[in-house]
N, C-alpha and C positions, 0 to 999 in steps of 0.2 A: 376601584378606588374612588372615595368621594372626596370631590373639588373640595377646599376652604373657605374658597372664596364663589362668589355667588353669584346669578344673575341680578343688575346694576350694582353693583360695587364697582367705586371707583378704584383705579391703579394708577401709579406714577411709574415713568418706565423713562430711561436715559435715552437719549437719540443722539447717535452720531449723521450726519451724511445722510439725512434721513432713512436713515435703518435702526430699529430699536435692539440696541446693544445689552449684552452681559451685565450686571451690577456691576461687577470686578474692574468693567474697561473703562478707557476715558470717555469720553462725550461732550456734547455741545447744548445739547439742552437738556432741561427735564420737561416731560408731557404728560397730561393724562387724560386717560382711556377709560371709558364704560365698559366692564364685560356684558357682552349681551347671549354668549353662550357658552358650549363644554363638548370637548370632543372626549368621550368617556375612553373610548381604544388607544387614545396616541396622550390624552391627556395632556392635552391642550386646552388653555384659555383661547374664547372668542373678543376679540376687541372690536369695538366701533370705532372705525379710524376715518375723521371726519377729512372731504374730499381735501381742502386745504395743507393738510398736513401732507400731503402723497408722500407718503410711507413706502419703502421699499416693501416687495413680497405682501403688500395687500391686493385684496383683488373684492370683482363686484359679488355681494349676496346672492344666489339664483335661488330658484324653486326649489332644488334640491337639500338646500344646505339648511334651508328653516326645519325639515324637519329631522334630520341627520347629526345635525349640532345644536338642537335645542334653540335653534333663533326666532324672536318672535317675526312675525310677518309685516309690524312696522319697517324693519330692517330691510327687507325685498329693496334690491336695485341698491344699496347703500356699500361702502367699502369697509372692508374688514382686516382683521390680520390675526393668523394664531401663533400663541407664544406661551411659552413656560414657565411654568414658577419662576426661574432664577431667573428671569429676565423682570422679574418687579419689585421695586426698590421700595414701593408703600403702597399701602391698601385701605381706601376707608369703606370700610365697611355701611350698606342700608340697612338697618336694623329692620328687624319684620313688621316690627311698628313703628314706625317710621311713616308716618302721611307725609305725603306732597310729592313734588316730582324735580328732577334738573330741568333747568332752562335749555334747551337745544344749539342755543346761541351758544350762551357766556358761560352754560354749565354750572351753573351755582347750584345750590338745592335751595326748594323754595318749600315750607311748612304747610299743610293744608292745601297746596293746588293741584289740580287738576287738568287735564290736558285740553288746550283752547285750541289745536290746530286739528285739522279733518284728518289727519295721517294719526293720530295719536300722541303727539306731543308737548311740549309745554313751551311755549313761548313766553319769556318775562314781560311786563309792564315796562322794563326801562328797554330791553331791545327791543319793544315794539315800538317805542315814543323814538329812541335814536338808534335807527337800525345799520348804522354804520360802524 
């Protein structure tokens, strides 16, 4: 079966207790998430789950999982979490044409950029000026 959603598409997902909860149930936040892969057998989404957030049942990227879940090798060493459709309550979608990249910080999407950090990423202009 083929995924709907795709590598970088964003997801919002409910958090209780930090664990990412059911749409159905209650919850304390909402958050979101990059997919950065696709477990085709169990049909699971891959999320980027930044350390900050310590999300229950994430755990660290190895060497194994970049090529077994389709994750790119920027992710090595980064925290992850897989989860199911019904656990995401919205999706935006990166169109294939679509230039630019998310900020790594603040997450925004930024039009025509390009990644300014040695790992592959995008750092914005204003989190580089106030990286607090």
């Amino acid at each position: 079966m083929q995924p709907d959603l795709t590598y970088g598409d964003i997801v919002t997902c409910k958090i209780r207790g930090n664990t990412i909860v059911q749409v159905t149930e209650s919850f304390d936040a909402k958050l979101q998430f990059e997919i950065i892969g696709y477990s085709f057998t169990d049909n699971f989404y891959i999320l980027h789950i930044p350390k900050y957030y310590n999300i229950r049942n994430s755990w660290i990227i190895e060497r194994d999982h970049l090529d077994d879940l389709f994750i790119k090798r920027r992710f090595l060493g980064k925290m992850a979490a897989a989860i199911k459709r019904d656990k995401i309550i919205k999706a935006i979608r990166k169109d294939s044409n679509q230039d630019g990249m998310n900020c790594s910080k603040c997450k925004k999407f930024h039009h025509m950029a390009e990644a300014n950090q040695s790992d592959g990423t995008l750092v914005c202009w204003s989190c580089r000026n106030k990286p607090y």
